[in-house]
C-alpha positions in Angstrom: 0.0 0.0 0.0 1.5 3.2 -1.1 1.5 6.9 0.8 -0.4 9.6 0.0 0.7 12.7 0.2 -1.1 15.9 1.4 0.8 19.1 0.9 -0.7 22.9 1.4 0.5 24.7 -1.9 1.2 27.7 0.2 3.7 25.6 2.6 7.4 26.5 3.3 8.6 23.3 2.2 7.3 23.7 -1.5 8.4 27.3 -2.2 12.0 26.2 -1.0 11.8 23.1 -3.4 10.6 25.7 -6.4 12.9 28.5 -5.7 15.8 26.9 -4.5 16.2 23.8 -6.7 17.3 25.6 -9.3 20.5 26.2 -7.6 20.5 22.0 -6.5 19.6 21.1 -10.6 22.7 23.3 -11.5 24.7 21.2 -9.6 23.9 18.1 -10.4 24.3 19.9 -14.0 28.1 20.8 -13.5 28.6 17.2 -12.2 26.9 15.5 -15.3 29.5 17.7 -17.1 32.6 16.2 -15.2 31.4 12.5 -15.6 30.4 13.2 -19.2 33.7 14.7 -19.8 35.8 11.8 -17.7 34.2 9.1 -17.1 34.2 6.9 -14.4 37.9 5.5 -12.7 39.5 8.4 -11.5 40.2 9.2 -7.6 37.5 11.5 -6.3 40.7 14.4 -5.7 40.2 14.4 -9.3 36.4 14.5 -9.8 36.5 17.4 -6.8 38.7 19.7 -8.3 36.9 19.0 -12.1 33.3 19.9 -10.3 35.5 22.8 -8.5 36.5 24.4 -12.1 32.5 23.9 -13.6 30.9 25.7 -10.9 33.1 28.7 -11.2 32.3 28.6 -14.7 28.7 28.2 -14.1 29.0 31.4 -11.6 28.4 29.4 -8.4 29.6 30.6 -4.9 30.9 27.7 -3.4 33.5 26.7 -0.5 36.0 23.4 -0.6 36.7 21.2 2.3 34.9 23.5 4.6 35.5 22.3 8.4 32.2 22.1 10.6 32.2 21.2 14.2 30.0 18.4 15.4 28.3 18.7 18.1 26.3 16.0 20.8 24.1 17.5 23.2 25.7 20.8 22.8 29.1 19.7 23.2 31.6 19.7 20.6 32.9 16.4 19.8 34.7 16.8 16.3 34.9 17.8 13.3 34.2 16.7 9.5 35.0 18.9 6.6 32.2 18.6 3.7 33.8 18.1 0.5 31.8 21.7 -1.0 29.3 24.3 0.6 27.4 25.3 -2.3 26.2 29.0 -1.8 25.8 28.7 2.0 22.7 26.5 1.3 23.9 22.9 0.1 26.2 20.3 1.0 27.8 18.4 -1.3 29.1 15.1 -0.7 30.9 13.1 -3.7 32.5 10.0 -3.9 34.4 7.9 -6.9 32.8 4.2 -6.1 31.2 1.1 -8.5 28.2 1.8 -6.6 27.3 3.3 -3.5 25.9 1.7 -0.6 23.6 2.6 2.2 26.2 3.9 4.8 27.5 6.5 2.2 23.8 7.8 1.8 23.6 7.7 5.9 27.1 10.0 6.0 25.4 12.2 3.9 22.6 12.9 5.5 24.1 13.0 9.0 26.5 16.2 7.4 23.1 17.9 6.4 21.7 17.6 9.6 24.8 18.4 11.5 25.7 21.2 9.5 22.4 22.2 9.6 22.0 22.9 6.4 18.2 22.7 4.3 19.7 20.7 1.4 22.4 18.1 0.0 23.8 16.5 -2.5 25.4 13.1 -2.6 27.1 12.6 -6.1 29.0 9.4 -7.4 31.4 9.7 -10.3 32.7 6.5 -10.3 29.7 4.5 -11.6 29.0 4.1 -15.4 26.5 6.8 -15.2 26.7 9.7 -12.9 24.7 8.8 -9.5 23.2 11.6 -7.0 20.9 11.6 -4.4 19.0 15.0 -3.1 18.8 15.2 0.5 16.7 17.0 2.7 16.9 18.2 6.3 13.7 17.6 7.9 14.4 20.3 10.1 13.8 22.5 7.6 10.3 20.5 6.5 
């Protein structure tokens, strides 16, 4: 039995999906280029710094290896850096793998949520065919 799915027009949650998706599609966009352009097989160093070069040329704002502190119950207990921070809205996650698995979708949305961020990307350029998976904070929902 499938879900249905009730969701006031007027709601937060869809004017951030129609007005700020834009910005998510780009991305994937950029990263469609790199695979197009290399192909799977190369270290993700490689596919970072490709995606790096097509969002400046696409005009996006955008921040490598940005460090975040983690924090449990208000206490800092680490830190992760998140491989971009698109335009202070999106983390991006990327990895060069066959195929990705369930604990690399878990990482990536634990760095939305503990970055606190509305949106992420998870993108795989080592597959035949670019993989991504959006992500959403349900904070934010």
């Amino acid at each position: 039995m499938g879900f249905i799915w009730s969701i006031n027009p007027d709601s937060n949650l869809i004017k951030l999906l129609m007005i700020k998706d834009d910005l998510t599609y780009q991305v994937i966009g950029c990263a469609m280029k790199v695979h197009n352009t290399l192909g799977p097989g190369f270290q993700e160093l490689i596919y970072q710094k490709s995606l790096a070069i097509e969002l400046e040329k696409a005009g996006i704002a955008f921040v490598r290896e940005q460090t975040h502190k983690i924090y449990y119950e208000g206490v800092e207990v680490g830190t992760r850096r998140a491989d971009f921070v698109v335009e202070n809205e999106i983390t991006v996650e990327i990895k060069a793998l066959v195929s990705l698995e369930d604990v690399h979708l878990a990482q990536a949305k634990n760095y939305v949520v503990a970055y606190d961020f509305p949106r992420g990307l998870l993108i795989n350029f080592g597959a035949k065919s670019l993989e991504y998976k959006r992500l959403f904070n349900p904070k934010y929902t």
